[in-house]
C-alpha positions in Angstrom: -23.5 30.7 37.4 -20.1 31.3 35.6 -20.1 31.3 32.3 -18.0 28.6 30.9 -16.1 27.6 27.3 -16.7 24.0 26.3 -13.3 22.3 26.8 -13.4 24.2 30.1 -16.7 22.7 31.0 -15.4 19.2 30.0 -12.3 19.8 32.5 -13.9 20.8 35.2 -16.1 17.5 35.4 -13.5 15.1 33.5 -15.0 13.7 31.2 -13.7 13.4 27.8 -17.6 13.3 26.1 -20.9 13.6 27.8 -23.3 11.0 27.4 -26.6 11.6 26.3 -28.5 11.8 29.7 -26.3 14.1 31.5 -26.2 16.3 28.2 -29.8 16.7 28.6 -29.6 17.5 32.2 -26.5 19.9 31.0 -28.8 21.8 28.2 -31.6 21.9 31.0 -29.5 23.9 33.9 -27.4 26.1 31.6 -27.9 26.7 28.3 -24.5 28.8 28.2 -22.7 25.2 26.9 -22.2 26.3 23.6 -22.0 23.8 21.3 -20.5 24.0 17.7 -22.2 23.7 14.4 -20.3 21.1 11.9 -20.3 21.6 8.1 -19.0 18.9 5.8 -18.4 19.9 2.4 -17.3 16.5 0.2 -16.4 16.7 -3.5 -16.6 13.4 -5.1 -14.0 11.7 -6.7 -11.0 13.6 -6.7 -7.1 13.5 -5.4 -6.3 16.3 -3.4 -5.9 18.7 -6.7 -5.8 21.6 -4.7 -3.2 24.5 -4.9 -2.8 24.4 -1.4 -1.8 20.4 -2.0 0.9 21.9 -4.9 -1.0 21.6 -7.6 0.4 24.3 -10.1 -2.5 24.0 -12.9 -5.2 24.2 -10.0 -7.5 27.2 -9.8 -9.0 27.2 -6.0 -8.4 30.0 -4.0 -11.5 29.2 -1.9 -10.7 25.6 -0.8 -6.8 27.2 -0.6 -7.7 30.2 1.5 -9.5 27.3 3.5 -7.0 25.5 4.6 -4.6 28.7 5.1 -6.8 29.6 7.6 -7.4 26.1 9.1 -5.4 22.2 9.3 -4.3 20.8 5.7 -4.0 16.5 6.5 -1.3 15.3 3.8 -2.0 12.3 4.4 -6.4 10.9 4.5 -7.6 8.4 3.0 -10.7 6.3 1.9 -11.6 3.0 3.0 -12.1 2.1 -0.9 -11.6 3.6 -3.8 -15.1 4.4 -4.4 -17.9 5.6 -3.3 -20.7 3.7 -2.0 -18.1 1.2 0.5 -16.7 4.3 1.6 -19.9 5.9 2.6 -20.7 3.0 4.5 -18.0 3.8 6.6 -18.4 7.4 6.7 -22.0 7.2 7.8 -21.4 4.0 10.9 -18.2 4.9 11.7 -17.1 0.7 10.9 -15.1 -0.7 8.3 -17.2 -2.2 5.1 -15.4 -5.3 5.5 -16.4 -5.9 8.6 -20.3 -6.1 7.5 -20.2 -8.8 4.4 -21.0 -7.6 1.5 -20.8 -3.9 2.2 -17.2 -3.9 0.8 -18.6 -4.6 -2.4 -19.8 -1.8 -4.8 -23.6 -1.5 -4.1 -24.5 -4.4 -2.0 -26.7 -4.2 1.2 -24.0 -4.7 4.2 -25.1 -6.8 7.3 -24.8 -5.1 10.1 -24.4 -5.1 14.0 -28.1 -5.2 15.5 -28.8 -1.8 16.4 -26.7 0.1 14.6 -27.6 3.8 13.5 -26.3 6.3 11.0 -24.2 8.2 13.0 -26.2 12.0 13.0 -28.8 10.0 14.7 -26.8 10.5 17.7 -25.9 14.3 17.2 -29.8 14.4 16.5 -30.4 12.4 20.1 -28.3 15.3 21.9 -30.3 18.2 19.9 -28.4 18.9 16.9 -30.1 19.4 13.7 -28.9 17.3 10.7 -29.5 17.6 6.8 -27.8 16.1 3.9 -27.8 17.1 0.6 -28.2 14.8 -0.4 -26.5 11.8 -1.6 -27.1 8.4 0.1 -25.2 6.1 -1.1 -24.3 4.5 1.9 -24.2 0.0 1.3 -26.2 0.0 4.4 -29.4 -0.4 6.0 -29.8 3.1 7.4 -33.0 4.8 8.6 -32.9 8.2 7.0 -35.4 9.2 8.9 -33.5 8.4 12.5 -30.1 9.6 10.6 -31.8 12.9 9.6 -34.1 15.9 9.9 -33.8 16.1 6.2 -32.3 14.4 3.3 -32.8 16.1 -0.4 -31.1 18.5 -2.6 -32.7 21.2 -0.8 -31.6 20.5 2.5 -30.0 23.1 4.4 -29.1 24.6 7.9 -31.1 27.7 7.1 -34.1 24.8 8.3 -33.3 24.8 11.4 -35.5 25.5 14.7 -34.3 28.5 16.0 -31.0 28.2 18.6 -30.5 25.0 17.3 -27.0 23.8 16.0 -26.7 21.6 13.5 -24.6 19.2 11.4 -24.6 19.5 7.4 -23.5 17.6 4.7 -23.4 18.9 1.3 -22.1 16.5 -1.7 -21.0 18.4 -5.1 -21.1 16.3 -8.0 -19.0 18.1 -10.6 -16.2 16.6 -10.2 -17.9 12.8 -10.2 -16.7 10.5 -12.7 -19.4 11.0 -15.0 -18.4 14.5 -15.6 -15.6 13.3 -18.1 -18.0 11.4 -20.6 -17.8 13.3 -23.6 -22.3 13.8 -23.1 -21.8 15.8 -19.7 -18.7 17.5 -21.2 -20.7 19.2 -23.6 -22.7 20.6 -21.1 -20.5 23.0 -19.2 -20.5 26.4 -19.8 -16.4 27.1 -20.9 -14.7 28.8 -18.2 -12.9 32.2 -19.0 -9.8 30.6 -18.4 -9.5 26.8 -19.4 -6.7 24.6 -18.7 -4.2 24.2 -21.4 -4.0 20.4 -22.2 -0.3 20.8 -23.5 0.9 22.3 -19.5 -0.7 19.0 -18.4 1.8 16.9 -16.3 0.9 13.5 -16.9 2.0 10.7 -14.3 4.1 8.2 -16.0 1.5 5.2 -15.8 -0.9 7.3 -18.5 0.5 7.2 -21.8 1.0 10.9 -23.4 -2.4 10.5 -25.6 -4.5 13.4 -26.9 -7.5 12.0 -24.8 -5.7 11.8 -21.8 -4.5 15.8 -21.7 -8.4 16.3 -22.7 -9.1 14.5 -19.8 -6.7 15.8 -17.3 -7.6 19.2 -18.5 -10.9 19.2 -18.2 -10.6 18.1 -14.6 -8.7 20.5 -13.6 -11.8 22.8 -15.1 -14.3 20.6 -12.9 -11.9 21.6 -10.1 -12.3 25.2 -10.4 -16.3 25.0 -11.2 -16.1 22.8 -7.1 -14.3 25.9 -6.0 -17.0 28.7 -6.8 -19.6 25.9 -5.6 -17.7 25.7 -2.3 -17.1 29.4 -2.0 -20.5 30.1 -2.7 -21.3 27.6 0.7 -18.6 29.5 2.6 -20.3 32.9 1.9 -23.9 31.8 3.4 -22.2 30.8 6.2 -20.9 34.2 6.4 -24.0 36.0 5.6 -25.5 34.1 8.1 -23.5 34.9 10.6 -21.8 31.6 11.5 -18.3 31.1 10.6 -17.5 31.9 13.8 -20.3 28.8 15.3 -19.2 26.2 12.5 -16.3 23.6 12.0 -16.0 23.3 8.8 -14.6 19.9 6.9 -14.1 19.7 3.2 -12.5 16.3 2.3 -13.1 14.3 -1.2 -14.8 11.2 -1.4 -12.8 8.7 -2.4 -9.5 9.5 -5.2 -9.8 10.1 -8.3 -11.5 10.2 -11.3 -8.5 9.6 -14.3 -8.3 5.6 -15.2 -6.1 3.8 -12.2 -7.5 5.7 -9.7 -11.0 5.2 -8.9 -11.7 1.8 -8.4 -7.8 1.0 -7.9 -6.9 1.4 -4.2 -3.2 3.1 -5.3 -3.0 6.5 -3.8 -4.3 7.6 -7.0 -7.8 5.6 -5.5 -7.5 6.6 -2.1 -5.4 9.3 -1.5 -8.2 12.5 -0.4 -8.1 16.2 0.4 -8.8 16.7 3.9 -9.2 20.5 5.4 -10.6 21.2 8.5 -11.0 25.0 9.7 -11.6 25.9 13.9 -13.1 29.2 14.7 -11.6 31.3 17.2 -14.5 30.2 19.4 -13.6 26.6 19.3 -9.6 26.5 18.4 -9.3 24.5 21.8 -10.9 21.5 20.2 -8.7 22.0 17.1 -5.5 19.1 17.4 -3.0 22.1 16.1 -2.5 26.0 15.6 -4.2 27.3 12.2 -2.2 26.8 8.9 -0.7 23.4 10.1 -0.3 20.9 7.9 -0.2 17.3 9.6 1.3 14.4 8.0 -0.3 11.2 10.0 -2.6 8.9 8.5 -6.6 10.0 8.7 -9.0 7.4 8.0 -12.8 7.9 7.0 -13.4 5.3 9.9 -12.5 7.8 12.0 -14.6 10.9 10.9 -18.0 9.9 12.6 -16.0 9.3 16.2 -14.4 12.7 15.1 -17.8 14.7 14.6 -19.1 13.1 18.0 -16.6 13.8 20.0 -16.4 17.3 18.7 -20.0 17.8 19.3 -19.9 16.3 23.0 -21.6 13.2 22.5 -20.4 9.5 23.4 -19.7 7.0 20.7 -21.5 3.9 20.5 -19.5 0.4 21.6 -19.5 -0.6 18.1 -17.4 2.7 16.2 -13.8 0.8 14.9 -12.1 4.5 14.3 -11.0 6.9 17.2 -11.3 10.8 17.2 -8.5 12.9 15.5 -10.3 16.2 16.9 -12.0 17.3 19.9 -11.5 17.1 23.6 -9.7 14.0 25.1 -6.5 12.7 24.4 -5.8 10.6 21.4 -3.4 9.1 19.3 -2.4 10.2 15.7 -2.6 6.8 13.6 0.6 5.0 12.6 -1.5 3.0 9.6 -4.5 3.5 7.3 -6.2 0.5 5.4 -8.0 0.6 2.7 -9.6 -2.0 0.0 -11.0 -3.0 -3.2 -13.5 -5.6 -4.0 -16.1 -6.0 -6.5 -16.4 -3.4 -8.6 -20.0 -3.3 -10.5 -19.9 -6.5 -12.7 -16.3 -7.3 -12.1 -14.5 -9.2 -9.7 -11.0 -8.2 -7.7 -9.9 -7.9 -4.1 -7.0 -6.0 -3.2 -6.3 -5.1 0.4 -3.3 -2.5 1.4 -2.1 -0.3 4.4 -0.4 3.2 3.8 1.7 4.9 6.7 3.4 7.9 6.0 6.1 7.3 3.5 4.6 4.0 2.1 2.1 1.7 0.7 1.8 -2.4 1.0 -0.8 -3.8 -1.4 -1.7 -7.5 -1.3 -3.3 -8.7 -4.5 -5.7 -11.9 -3.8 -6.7 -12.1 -7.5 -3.4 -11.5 -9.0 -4.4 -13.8 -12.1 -7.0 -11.2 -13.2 -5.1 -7.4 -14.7 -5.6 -4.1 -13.4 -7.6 -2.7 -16.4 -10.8 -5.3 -15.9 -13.4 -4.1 -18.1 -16.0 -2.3 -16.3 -18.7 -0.9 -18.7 -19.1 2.3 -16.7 -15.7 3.3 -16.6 -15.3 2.7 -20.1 -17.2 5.8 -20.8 -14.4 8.0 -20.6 -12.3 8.7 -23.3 -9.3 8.1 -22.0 -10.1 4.6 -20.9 -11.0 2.9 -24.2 -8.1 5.4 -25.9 -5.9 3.2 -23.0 -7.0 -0.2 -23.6 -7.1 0.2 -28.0 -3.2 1.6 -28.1 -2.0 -1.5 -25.5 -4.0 -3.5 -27.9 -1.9 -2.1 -30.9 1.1 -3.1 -29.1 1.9 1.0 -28.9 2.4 0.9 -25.1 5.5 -0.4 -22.8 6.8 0.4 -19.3 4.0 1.7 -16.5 1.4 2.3 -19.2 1.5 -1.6 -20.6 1.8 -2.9 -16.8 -1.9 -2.0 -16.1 -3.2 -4.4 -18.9 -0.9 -7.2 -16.9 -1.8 -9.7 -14.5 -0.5 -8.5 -10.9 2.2 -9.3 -8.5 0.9 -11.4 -5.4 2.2 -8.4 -3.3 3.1 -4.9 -4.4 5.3 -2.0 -2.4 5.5 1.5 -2.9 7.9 4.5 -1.5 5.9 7.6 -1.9 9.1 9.7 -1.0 10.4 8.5 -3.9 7.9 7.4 -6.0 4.5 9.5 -5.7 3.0 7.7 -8.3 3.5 3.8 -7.6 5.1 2.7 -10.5 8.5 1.1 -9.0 7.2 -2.2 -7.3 9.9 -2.5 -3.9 8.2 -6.3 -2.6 11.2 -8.0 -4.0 13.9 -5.3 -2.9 16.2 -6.6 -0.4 16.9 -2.8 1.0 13.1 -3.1 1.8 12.9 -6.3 3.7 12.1 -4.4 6.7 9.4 -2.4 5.5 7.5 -5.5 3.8 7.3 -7.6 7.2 6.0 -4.3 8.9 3.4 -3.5 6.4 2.3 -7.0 5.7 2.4 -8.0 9.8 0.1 -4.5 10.1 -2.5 -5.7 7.4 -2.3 -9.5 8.8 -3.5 -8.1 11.9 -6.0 -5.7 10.9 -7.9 -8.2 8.8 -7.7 -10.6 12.0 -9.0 -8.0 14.5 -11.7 -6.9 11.8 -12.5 -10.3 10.2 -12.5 -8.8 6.8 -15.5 -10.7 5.4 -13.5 -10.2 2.2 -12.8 -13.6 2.3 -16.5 -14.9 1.8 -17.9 -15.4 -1.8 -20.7 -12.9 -2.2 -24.0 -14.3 -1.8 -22.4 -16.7 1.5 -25.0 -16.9 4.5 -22.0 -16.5 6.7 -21.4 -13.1 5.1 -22.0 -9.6 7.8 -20.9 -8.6 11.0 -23.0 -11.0 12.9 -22.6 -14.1 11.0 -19.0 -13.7 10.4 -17.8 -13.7 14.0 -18.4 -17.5 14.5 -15.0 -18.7 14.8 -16.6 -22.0 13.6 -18.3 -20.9 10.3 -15.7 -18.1 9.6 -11.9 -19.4 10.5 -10.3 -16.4 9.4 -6.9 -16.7 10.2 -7.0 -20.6 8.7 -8.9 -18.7 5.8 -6.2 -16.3 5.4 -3.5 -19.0 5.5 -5.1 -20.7 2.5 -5.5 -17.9 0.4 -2.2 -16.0 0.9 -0.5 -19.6 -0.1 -2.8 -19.7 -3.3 -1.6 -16.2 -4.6 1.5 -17.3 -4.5 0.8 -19.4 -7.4 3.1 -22.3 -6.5 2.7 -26.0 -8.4 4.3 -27.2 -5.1 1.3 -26.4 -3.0 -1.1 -28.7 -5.3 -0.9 -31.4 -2.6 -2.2 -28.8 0.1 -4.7 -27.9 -2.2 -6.3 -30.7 -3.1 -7.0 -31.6 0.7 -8.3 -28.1 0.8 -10.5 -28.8 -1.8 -12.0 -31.4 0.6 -12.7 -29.4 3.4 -16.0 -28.9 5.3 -15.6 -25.1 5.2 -16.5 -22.8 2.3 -14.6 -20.8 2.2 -11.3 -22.6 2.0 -12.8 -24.9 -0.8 -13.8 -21.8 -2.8 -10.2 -20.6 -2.0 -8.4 -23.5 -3.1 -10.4 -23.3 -6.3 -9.1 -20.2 -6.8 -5.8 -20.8 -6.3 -5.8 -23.5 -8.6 -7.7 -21.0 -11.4 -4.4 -18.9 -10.6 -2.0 -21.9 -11.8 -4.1 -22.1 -14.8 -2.7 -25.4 -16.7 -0.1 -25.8 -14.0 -3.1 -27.0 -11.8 -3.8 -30.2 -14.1 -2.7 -32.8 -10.9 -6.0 -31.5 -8.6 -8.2 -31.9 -11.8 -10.1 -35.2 -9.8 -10.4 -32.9 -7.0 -12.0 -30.1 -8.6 -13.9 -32.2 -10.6 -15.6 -33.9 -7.4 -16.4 -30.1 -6.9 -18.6 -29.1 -9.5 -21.7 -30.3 -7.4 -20.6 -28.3 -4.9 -23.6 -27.4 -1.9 -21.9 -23.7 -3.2 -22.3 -22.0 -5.7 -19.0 -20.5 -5.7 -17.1 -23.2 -5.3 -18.6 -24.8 -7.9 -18.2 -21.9 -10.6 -14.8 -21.7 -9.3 -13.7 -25.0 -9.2 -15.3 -25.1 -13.2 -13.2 -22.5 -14.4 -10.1 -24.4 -12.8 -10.8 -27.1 -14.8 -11.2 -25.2 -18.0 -8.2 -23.9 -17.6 -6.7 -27.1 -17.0 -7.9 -28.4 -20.3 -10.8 -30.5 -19.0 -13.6 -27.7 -20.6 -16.3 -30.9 -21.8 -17.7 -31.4 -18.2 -16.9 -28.0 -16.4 -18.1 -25.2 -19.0 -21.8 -26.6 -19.1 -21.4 -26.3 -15.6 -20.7 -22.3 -15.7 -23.9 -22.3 -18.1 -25.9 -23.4 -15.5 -25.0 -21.1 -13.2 -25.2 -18.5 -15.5 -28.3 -18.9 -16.7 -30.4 -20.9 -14.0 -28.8 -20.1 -10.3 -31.2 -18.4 -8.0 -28.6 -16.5 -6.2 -27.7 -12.9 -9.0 -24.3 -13.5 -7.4 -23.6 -17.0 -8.6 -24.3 -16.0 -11.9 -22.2 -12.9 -12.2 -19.0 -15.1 -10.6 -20.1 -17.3 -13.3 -20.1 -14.1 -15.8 -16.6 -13.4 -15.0 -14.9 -16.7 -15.1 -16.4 -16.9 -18.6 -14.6 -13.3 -19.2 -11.5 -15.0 -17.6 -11.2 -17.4 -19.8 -11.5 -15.7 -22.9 -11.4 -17.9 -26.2 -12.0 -20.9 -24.4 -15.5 -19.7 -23.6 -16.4 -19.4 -27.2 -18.9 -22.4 -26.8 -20.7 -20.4 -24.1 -21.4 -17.5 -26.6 -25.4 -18.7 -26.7 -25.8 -18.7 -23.5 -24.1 -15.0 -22.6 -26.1 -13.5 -25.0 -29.1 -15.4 -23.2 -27.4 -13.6 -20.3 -27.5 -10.2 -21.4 -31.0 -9.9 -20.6 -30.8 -11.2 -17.3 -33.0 -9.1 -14.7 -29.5 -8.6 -12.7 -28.5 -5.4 -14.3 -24.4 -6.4 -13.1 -25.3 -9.5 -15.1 -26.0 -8.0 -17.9 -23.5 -5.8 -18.4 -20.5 -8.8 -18.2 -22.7 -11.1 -20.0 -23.2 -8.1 -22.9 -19.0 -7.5 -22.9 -17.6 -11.1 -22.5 -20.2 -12.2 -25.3 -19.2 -9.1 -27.7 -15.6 -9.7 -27.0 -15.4 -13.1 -28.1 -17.8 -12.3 -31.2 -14.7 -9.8 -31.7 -11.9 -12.5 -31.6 
């Protein structure tokens, strides 16, 4: 029989990847279909600070020489600007929103019956699969079906002889947690440590000794990923398989300095992605070595990717499409990303990026950028942040992240790399704004972003959420993009809203009148009807509406209840935050947030601990 390549094979019987069976029967008649090994090398939280990305204080000739010899994207991004909703992505090849409440920071999405993590397929078609070793995927996945192993000392070298495999390896020095002052101390200093002086900052940090500290010690962290990656590099070489392997080395979400982790900005979002083709398998590569491509790669579409790569059919229920492999397909025009909760705070941002620019929609614009989030706060340059805005030291981009935010927010990256010149009202960009916002409006549509669902709903996850009955989504949408508008006019509309049998536009039309603050005073019989809400969310939301409205005497014992009695861990962290949200005017509650602070919800906790030390504080 004549011996042939891969994409040869797949030409000669048409098919763009092989399903399952007839791979089987394949491997059975001629085991001359070679099939390629896959490496994924992911660094967590980091922009692409790379010297092959332009980066002149970088120090990483391994990941450069990388992507010299393979594809440099310029443009990939995460689903959310951290890690665990993006992993959830990553490892079913769906968006998080999709699958209530997996867009949220550590919560258990719901997901389609039947759904695997994706290796379980590559496993299925005789690839072996390790991952070393993080999990932290928001999702209900069977390590066992997903992998052959999955610990810190998982490694191809495991494998059954003749076998090819698919391995993940996560490195960790470049996480967040690296920067707090205790894990500082623990490095070794390099030879050659970055000066904090040559540090460029972007114009949104102010110039503050703890954030050149910062920046330079990243850039350090940087360099310490590089050895660890070119340590990888050389046991595939000493093993004898570059020439077998695709290799991937992407970040896992943007980051780590404040307003990018956690903020879906490009600072958030915005990833290194470097993909390297042997000789042996150039044909599957989308473009000639040393290209750099400009289109828009999401993480949605990396599990489709690997599959097709690897020859094997992707389920009916993957939302991204191949950028690599065999088959035609279609660069993407848009990539979406999102923020939700955050640990113990509240937010939800959702935005699309095409080449030249980013459209953010802000559906909490009453609550600032710079929420405080306990873990984040560990960094130096964070608390440095928030104590010289306090001191009234700060003005321009560096004040603006302690502000409440714009209903809708536009960025040209052309012109303005780091986001800090807001284009939504600029008549020259009319055009632009109806494109991006039409391209969101759909995606959220076609997806039915559960986004719009208070945690802790029944009608939250990909099953529930696709009853057109229970979840509306484009009558949903229509209430909450005219609450963040934050218009007295619409008070009539709310207050029928408030009525509704749905809940999700009565807990929206709460919220938008929490967003007019004392401007909402006409629906205060309407959200006062609301405080024995069947939900939970409507009624915290509908109390701290009326708080706000002046009418504290029957709504805040109402947020105490939920606080400190709800069943749901949920109800009482919303009830947490509106008690943070309304700052001073929650001083009567100070008893029972310090009740709160030993609640046996650790995200309870932490907001009930803050809010109750900040207003002991003021």
């Amino acid at each position: 029989m004549k011996c042939l390549d891969r994409r040869g094979f797949l030409r000669q019987t048409g098919l763009a990847a092989i399903s399952l069976t007839q791979l089987g029967e394949l491997q059975s008649r001629d085991s001359s279909v070679s099939r390629p090994n896959i490496l994924w090398i992911v660094s967590e939280d980091n922009n692409p600070f790379l010297g092959c990305y332009g980066y002149k204080l970088a120090r990483t000739p391994a990941l450069d020489r990388l992507a010299a010899e393979g594809l440099l994207y310029e443009n990939c991004f995460s689903q959310a600007p951290v890690c665990a909703p993006s992993r959830f992505t990553l490892i079913t090849g769906m968006y998080a929103t999709s699958c209530g409440p997996a867009h949220h920071m550590r919560a258990q999405g719901k997901v389609p019956a039947g759904m695997r993590g994706f290796p379980a397929y590559l496993r299925d078609a005789g690839y072996y699969c390790t991952n070393n070793a993080k999990t932290d995927y928001n999702a209900p996945i069977d390590l066992k079906d997903a992998w052959d192993e999955s610990s810190r000392s998982a490694h191809w070298r495991k494998r059954p002889a003749g076998k090819p495999f698919f391995a993940v390896f996560n490195h960790e020095v470049t996480h967040e947690s690296q920067l707090f002052p205790e894990n500082i101390a623990k490095y070794k200093p390099l030879p050659n440590p970055t000066d904090p002086a040559l540090v460029e900052l972007p114009p949104y940090h102010p110039d503050l000794p703890e954030f050149r500290t910062d920046w330079a010690n990243y850039f350090d962290q940087m360099a310490r990923l590089d050895e660890q990656v070119a340590k990888l590099l050389s046991q595939l070489e000493e093993d004898g398989l570059k020439e077998d392997t695709i290799v991937f080395y992407y970040g896992d979400n943007g980051g780590v300095l404040p307003r990018s982790k956690r903020y879906p900005f490009d600072s958030g979002t915005h990833v290194p992605l470097i993909l390297r083709f042997p000789k042996k398998y150039r044909d599957l590569a989308p473009a000639a070595p040393g290209t750099r491509i400009d289109a828009p790669v999401s993480f949605v579409d990396f599990a489709a990717t690997v599959l097709n790569l690897a020859g094997v059919e992707a389920p009916k229920y993957f939302q991204g499409q191949p950028f690599a492999g065999p088959g035609r397909f279609s660069r993407r025009q848009y990539a979406f990303s999102f923020r939700n909760r955050m640990d113990e705070r509240y937010d939800m941002v959702r935005t699309v990026r095409d080449r030249r620019y980013r459209y953010m929609r802000n559906y909490m614009p009453h609550l600032i950028y710079g929420q405080h989030v306990e873990y984040m706060f560990q960094m130096r340059s964070m608390a440095a942040w928030e104590k010289a805005y306090e001191a009234g030291k700060l003005s321009g981009p560096p004040a603006f992240f302690w502000k409440e935010k714009p209903a809708e927010e536009l960025y040209d990256l052309r012109n303005d790399p780091f986001e800090v010149r807001n284009l939504a009202a600029a008549r020259d960009y009319r055009e632009v704004l109806n494109r991006m916002r039409s391209a969101l409006n759909r995606h959220m549509v076609d997806t039915r972003d559960n986004g719009f669902i208070p945690e802790g709903s029944p009608i939250e996850g990909f099953e529930a959420s696709r009853d057109p009955r229970t979840y509306p989504v484009e009558r949903i949408l229509e209430v909450a993009d005219t609450c963040i508008r934050r218009d007295a006019a619409n008070i009539p509309r709310l207050v029928q809203w408030l009525r509704d049998e749905n809940e999700c536009v009565r807990y929206w039309s709460a919220l938008g009148c929490v967003m007019l603050r004392e401007n909402a005073g006409p629906a205060a019989d309407a959200l006062a009807a609301r405080l024995s809400d069947a939900s939970g969310s409507v009624r915290v939301a509908a109390a701290e509406a009326l708080c706000r409205t002046g009418r504290a005497g029957g709504a805040l014992p109402v947020l105490q209840a939920c606080l400190l009695k709800d069943q749901s861990p949920w109800i009482r962290l919303q009830a947490a935050n509106s008690l943070e949200n309304l700052g001073p005017n929650a001083r009567a509650a100070l008893p029972a947030l310090e009740q709160a602070a030993a609640d046996e919800n650790d995200y309870v906790r932490r907001a009930s601990r803050s809010t109750a030390s900040s207003l002991k504080r003021r």
